[in-house]
C-alpha positions in Angstrom: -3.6 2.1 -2.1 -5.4 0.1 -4.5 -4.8 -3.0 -6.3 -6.5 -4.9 -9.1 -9.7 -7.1 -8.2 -8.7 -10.7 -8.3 -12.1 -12.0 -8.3 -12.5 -9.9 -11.5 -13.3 -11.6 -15.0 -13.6 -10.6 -18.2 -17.6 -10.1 -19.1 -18.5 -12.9 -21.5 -20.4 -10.1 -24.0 -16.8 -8.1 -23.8 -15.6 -7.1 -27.5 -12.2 -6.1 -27.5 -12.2 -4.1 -30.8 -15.7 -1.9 -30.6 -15.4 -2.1 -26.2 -11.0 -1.4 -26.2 -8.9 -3.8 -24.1 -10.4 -4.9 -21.0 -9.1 -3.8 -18.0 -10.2 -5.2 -14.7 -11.4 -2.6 -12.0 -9.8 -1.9 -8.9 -10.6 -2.0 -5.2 -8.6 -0.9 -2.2 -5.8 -3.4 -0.9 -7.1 -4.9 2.6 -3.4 -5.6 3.1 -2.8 -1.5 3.1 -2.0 -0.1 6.3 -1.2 3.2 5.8 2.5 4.9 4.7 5.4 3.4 6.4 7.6 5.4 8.9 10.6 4.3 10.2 10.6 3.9 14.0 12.5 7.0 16.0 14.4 5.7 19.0 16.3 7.9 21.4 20.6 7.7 21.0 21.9 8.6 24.6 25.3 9.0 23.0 23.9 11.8 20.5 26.2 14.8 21.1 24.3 17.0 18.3 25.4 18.5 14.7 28.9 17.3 13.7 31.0 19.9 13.0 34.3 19.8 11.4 37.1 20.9 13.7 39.3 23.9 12.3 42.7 22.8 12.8 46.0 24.8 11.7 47.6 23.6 8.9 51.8 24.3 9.2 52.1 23.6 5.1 49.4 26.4 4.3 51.0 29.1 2.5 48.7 32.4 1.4 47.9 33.0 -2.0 48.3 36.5 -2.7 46.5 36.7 -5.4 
């Protein structure tokens, strides 16, 4: 991860019509620690995959089409 260099500044001899805009460089951010992960911890009460319970439904009536 990088971010822009706050020491940076704009070089004095810098001509922003021949040279473009000036854009300050970038160094990596000492802040960085790496990509984030949520911490795993265990659920004793887990009882695995939910799965919907097929109950009979007295209203159902067939389609015979």
């Amino acid at each position: 991860m990088q971010i822009v260099d706050p020491d940076a500044k704009k070089p004095d001899d810098w001509d922003d019509e021949s040279d473009g805009e000036w854009e300050p460089p970038m160094i990596d951010n000492p802040k960085y620690q790496g990509e984030w992960k949520a911490k795993r911890i265990k659920n004793p009460a887990y009882k695995g995959k939910w799965e919907a319970p097929e109950i009979d439904n007295p209203d159902f009536v067939d389609d015979p089409e």
